[in-house]
C-alpha positions as CSV (number, residue, x, y, z in Angstrom):
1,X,-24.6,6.6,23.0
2,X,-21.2,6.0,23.4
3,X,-18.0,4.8,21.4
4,X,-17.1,2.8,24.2
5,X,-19.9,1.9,24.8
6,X,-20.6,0.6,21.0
7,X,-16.9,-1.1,21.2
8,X,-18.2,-3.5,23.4
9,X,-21.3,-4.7,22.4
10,X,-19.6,-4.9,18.9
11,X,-16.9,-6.8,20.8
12,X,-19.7,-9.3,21.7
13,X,-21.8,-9.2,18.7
14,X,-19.2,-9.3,15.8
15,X,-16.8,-11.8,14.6
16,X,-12.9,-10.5,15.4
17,X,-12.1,-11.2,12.0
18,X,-13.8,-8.0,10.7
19,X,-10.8,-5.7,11.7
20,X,-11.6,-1.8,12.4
21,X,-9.2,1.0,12.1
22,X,-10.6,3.1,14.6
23,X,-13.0,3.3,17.4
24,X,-15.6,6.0,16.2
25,X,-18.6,5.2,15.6
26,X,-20.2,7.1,12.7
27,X,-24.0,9.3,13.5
28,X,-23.4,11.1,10.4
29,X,-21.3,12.4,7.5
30,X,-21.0,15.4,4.6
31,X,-18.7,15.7,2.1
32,X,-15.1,15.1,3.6
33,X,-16.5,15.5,7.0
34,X,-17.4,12.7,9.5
35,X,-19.4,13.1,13.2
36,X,-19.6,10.2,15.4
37,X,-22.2,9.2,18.0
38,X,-21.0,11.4,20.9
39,X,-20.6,14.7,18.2
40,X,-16.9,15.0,17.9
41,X,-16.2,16.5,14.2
42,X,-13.8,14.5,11.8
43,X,-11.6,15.3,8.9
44,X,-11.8,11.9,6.5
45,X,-8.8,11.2,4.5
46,X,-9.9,7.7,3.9
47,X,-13.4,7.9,2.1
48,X,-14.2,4.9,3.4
49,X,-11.3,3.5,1.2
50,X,-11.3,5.6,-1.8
51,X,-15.1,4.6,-2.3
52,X,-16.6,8.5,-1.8
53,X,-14.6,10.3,-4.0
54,X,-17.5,12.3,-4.9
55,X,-17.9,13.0,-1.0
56,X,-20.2,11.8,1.6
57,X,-23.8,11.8,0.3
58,X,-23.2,14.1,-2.5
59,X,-26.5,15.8,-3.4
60,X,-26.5,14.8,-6.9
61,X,-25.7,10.9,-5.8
62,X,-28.4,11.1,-3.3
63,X,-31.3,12.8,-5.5
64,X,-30.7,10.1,-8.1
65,X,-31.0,7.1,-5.2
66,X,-33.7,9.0,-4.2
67,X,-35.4,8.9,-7.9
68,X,-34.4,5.0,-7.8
69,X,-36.5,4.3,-4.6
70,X,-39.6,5.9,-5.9
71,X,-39.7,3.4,-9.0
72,X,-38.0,0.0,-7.8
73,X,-35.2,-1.1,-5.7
74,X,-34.9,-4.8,-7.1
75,X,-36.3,-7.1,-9.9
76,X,-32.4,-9.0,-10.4
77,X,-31.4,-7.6,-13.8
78,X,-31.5,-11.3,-15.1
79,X,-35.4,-11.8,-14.4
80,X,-36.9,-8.4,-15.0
81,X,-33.9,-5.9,-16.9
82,X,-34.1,-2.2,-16.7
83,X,-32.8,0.3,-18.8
84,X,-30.5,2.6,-15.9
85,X,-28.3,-0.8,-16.1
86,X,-27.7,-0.6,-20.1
87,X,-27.0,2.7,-19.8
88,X,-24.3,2.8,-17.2
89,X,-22.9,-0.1,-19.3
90,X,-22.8,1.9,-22.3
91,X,-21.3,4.8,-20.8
92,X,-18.5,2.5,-19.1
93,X,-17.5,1.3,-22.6
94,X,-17.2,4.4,-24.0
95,X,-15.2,5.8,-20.8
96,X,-12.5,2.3,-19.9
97,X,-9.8,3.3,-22.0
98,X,-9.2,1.0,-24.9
99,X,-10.1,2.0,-29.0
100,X,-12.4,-0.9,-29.3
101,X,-15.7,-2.2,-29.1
102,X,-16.3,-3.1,-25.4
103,X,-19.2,-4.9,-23.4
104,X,-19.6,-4.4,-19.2
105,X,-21.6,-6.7,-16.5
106,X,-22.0,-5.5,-13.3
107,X,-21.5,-7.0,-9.6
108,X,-21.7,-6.2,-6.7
109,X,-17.9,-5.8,-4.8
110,X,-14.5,-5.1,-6.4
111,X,-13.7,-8.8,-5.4
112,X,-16.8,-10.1,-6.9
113,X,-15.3,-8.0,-10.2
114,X,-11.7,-9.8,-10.3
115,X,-13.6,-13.3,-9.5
116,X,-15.6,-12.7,-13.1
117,X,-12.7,-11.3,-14.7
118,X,-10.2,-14.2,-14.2
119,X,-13.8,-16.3,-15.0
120,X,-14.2,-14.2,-18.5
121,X,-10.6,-14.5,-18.8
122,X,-10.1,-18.3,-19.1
123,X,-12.8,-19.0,-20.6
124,X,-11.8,-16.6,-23.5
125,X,-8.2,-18.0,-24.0
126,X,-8.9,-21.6,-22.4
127,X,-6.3,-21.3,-20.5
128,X,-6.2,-21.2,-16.3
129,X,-3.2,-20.0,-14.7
130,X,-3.3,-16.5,-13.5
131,X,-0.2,-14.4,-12.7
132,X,-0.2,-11.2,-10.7
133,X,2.3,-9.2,-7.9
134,X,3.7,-9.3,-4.5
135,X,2.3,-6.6,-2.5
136,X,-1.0,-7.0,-4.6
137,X,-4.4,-7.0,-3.1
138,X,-7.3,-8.3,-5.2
139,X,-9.8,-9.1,-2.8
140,X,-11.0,-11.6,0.4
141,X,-12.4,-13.9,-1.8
142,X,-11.0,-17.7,-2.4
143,X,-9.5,-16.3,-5.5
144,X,-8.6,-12.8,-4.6
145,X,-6.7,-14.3,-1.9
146,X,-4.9,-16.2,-4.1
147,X,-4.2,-13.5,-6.2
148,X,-3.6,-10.9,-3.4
149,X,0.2,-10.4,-2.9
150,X,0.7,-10.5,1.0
151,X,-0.1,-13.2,3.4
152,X,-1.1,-11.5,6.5
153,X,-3.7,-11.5,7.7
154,X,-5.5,-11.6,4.2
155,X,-4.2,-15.6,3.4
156,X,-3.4,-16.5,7.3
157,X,-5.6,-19.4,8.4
158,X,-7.7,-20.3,5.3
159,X,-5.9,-23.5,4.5
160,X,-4.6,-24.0,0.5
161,X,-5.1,-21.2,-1.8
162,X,-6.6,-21.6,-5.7
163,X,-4.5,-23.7,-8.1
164,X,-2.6,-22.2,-10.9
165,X,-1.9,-18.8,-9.5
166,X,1.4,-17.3,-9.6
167,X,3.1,-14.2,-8.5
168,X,6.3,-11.6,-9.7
169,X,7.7,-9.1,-7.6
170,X,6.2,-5.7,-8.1
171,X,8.9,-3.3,-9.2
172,X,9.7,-1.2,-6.4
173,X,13.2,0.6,-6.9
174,X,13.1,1.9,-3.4
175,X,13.3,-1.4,-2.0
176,X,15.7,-2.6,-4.4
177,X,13.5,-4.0,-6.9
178,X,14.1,-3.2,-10.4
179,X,12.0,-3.4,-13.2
180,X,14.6,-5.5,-14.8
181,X,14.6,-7.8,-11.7
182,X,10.5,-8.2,-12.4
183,X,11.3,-9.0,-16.0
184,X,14.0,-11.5,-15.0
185,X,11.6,-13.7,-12.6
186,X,8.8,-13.1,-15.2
187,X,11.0,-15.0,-17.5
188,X,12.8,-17.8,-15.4
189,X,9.1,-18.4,-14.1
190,X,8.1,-18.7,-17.6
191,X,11.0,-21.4,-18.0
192,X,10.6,-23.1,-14.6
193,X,7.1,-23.1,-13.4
194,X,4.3,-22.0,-15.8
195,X,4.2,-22.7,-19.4
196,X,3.8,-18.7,-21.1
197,X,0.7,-20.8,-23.4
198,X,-1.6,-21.7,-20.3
199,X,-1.3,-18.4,-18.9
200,X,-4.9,-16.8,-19.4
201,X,-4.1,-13.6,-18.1
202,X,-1.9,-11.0,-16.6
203,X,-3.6,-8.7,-13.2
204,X,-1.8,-5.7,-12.0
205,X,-3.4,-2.4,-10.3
206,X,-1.9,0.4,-12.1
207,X,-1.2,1.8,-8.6
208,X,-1.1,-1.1,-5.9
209,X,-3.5,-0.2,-3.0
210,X,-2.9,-1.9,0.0
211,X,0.6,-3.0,-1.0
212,X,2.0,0.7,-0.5
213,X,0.6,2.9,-3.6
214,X,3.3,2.2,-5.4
215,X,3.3,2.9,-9.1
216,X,3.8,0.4,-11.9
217,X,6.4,2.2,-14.1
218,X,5.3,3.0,-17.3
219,X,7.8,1.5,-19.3
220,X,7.3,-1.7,-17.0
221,X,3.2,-1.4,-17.9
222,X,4.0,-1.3,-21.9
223,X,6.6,-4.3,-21.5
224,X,3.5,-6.5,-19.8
225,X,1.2,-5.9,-22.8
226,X,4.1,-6.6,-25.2
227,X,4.8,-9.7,-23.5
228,X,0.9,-10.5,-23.4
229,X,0.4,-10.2,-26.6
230,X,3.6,-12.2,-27.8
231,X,2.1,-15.0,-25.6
232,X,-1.7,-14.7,-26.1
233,X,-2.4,-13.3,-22.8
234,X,-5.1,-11.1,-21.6
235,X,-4.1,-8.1,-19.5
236,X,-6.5,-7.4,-16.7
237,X,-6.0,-3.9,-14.7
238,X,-7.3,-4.0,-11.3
239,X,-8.5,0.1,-10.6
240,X,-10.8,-0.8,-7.9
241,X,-9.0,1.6,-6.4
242,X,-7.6,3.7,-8.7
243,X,-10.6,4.3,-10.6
244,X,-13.0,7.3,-10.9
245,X,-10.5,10.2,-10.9
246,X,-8.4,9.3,-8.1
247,X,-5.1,9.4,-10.3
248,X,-6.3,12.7,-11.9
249,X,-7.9,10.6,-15.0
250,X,-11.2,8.7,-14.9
251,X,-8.8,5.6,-15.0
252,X,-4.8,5.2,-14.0
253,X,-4.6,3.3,-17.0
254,X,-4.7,6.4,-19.0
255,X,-1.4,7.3,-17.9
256,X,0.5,4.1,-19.3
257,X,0.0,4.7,-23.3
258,X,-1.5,0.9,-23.7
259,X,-4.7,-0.5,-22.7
260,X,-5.8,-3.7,-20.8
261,X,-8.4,-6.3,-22.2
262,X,-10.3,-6.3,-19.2
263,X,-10.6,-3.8,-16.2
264,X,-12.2,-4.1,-13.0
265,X,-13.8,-1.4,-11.1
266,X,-15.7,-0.9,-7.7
267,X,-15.1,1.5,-4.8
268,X,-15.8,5.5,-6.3
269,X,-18.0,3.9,-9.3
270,X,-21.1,4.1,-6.6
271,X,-20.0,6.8,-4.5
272,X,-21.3,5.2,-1.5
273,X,-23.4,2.7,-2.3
274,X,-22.2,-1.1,-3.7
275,X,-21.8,-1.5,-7.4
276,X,-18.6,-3.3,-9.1
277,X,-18.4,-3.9,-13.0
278,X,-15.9,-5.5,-15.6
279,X,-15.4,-4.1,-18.4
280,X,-13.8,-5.4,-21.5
281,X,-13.0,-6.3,-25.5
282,X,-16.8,-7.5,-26.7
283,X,-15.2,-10.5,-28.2
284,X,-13.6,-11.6,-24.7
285,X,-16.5,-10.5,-22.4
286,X,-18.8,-12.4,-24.8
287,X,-16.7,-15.4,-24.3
288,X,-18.9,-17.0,-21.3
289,X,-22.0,-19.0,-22.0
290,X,-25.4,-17.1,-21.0
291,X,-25.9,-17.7,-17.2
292,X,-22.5,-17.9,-17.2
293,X,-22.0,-14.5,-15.2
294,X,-24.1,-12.7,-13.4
295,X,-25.5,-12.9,-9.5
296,X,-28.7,-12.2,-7.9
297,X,-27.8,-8.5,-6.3
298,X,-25.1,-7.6,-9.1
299,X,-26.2,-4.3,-10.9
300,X,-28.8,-3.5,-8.1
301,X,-30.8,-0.6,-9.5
302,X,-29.7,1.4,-6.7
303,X,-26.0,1.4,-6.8
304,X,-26.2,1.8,-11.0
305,X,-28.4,5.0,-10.1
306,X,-25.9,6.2,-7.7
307,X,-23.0,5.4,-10.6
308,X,-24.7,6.8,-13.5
309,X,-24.5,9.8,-11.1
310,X,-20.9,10.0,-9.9
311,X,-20.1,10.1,-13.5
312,X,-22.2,13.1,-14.0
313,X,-20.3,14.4,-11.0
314,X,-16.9,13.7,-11.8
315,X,-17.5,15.6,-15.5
316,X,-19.3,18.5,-14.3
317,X,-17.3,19.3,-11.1
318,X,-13.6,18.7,-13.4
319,X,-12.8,15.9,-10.6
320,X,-9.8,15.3,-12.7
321,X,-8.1,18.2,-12.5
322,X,-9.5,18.7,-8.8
323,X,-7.6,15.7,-8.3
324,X,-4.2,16.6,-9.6
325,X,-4.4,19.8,-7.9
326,X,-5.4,18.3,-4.3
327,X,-2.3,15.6,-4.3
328,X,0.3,18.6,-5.4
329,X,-0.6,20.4,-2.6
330,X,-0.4,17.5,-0.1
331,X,2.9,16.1,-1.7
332,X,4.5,19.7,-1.3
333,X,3.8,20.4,2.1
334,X,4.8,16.5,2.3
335,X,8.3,18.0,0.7
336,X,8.2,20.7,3.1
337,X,8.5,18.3,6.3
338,X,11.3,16.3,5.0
339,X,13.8,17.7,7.5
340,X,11.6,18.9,10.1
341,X,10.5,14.3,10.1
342,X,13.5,12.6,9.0
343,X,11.9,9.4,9.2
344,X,10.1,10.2,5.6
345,X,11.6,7.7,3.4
346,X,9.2,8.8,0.2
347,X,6.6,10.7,-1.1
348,X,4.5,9.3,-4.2
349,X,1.4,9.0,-5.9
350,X,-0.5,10.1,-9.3
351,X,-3.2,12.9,-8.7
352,X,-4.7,12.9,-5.0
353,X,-4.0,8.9,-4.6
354,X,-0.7,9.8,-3.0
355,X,1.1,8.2,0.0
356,X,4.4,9.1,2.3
357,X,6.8,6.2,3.5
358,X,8.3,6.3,6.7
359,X,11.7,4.2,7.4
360,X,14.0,4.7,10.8
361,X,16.1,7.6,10.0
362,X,19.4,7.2,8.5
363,X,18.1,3.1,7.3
364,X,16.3,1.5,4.6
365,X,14.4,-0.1,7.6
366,X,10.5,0.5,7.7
367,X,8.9,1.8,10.4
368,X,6.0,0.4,11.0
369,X,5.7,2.0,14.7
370,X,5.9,5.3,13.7
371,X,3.8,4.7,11.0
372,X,0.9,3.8,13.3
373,X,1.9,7.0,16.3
374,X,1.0,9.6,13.1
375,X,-2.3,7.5,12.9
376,X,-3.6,7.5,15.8
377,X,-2.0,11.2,17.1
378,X,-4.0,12.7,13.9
379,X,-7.0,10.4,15.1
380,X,-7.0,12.3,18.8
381,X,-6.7,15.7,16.6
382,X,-9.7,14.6,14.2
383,X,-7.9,13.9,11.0
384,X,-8.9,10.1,9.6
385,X,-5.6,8.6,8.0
386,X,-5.1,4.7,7.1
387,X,-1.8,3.0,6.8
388,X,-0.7,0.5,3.9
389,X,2.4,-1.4,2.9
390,X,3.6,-4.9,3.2
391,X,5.4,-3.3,6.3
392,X,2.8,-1.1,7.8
393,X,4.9,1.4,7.4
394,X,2.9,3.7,4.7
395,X,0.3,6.7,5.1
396,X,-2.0,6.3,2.3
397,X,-4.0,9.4,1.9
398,X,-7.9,9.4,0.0
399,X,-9.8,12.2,1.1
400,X,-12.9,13.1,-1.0
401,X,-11.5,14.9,-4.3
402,X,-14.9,17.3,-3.2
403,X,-13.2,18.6,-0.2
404,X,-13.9,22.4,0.5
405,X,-10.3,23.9,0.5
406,X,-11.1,25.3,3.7
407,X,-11.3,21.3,5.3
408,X,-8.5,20.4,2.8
409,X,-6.2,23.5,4.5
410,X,-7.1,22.3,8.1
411,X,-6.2,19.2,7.7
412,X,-2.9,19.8,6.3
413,X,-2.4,21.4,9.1
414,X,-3.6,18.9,11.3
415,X,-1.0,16.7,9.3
416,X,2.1,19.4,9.7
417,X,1.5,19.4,13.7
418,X,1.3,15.7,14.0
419,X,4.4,14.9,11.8
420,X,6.3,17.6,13.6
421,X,5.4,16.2,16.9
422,X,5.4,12.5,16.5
423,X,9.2,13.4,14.9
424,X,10.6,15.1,17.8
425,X,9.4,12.5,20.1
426,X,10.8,9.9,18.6
């Protein structure tokens, strides 16, 4: 078979609304590594968005979906239980920071996780307006849209948005947004749109995803619980993508020095198979009415295999740490092309969630087209990068925190050649 060949029966077969990033078609993957259908080799610096941060069918994730399928693949927790499920839960309340007694359900999609939160969350405070970010993505759901902080092509076409949603701008200083600008809207909003007392909740990724990766500032994070808790509200941390070790700690919110009432997760909690979970304060997650949560694939006995795994993974291989080390490395020979590509405009990101910013040299004006040349040059070379950014004009990088140093070394240098050349053509 083809690629091209695949394009255009996929063309035919597929609605245009499912968007791809490239035009490789996958035969097979391990760890960081990716072959398509006609055998060309590829470095993967997305991990199918930050989802495989334990690497393409790690062994230990694959022996323990193995030991699934020889006993059950599905009963639907809510008519026949099993005990792999209450024990991923209890390990998730023990791991999501917070000092308190927690409880966990599981889902299926990161989107299907902020639907239940916002769900658990109102009907713990009886309240219903929700208020998150610009630049914010929470999903492609009728409420994640809502929530999610850019229009296109997330919100373009699907007519009226959910009621009672509102949003700040995220604090970016290097566009021009303070942290006390953020706090300023927060409170004319509070004076001019939304009563602070039927606010049920607060959602903010600790590290926005598709907005950029840019990172909430700490003393911005500990102002939102103080405010939250002057007003009754719940704070609700989004780490579907930051979650499972990508920020060097199991969770970004580890990094803040205050905790959120309720915290979504998908993406690296299955390593490469679908599971999504909330986790929160017992009192709050207990708040719904039995039946009231819950779904008919949500905690499949597959994907909680797989995450009961990755945990086991990200402990025994020190993912953490691997982490930290992986995204100093990247952000220093990042540093090291800063005169070589003037067009870098910034280089960012906790642990190995990190990112580079391109702007047109000598502006504050992104650039998006250059942005997109480095894509698709380190495509033709084999290197898998994905852009980000309200603007399209950010490198996001998420290679598997497993990656042999050896892959991890070519592919800088993939990256080095590719910036260097890109720059002096442009």
């Amino acid at each position: 078979m083809q690629n091209q060949e695949i394009a255009s029966r996929r063309s035919d077969a597929i609605s245009r609304g499912v968007g791809v990033t490239t035009q490789i078609y996958a035969d097979k993957a391990q760890n960081a590594e990716i072959w398509d259908v006609e055998g060309h080799r590829y470095i993967d610096f997305a991990a199918g968005i930050a989802v495989v941060n334990t690497g393409h069918r790690h062994p230990k994730v694959i022996a323990a979906v193995k030991d699934q399928l020889d006993h059950f693949t599905h009963t639907c927790h809510q008519v026949v239980p099993y005990e792999n499920y209450v024990r991923l839960a209890e390990r998730l309340n023990t791991l999501v920071p917070g000092d308190f007694k927690k409880k966990t359900i599981f889902v299926t999609t990161g989107a299907e996780a902020v639907e239940n939160a916002v769900k658990i969350a109102r009907a713990a405070t009886n309240r219903s307006a929700v208020i998150a970010f610009t630049g914010a993505f929470h999903g492609r759901t009728f409420m994640g849209m809502a929530l999610t902080g850019k229009v296109v092509p997330y919100k373009t076409g699907f007519g009226p948005m959910v009621a009672d949603v509102f949003h700040v701008p995220f604090p970016v200083e290097l566009h021009g947004q303070s942290m006390e600008d953020s706090l300023a809207v927060l409170d004319k909003m509070f004076k001019a749109d939304v009563d602070p007392s039927r606010v049920a909740a607060f959602i903010v990724e600790p590290v926005q995803g598709e907005g950029g990766f840019y990172e909430v500032p700490r003393a911005f994070m500990q102002k939102l619980r103080e405010i939250a808790d002057k007003h009754g509200i719940l704070l609700i941390a989004d780490e579907v993508q930051t979650g499972f070790a990508r920020t060097g700690k199991l969770f970004a919110m580890e990094h803040y020095g205050v905790v959120a009432d309720l915290t979504t997760m998908a993406k690296g909690l299955g390593g490469g198979f679908p599971i999504a979970a909330v986790t929160g304060r017992a009192d709050i997650m207990d708040a719904p009415g039995s039946g009231g949560l819950g779904g008919t694939y949500g905690g499949n006995p597959i994907g909680v295999a797989a995450g009961n795994a990755v945990l086991d993974v990200i402990e025994e291989e020190n993912l953490n740490e691997r982490a930290a080390s992986l995204g100093n490395r990247l952000k220093q020979k990042l540093q090291s092309l800063r005169e070589a590509v003037p067009q870098i405009a910034d280089i960012r990101g906790p642990g190995f969630m990190n990112a580079v910013e391109f702007n047109i040299p000598g502006t504050k004006t992104p650039n998006a087209d250059f942005t997109n040349k480095v894509r698709e040059r380190a495509l033709q070379k084999g290197l898998i990068l994905l852009t980000c950014g309200v603007y399209g004009n950010v490198i996001r990088f998420l290679a598997p925190l497993t990656i042999e140093d050896s892959v991890f070394n070519e592919a800088l240098s993939i990256l080095e050649t590719t910036l260097r050349e890109c720059a002096s053509e442009a």
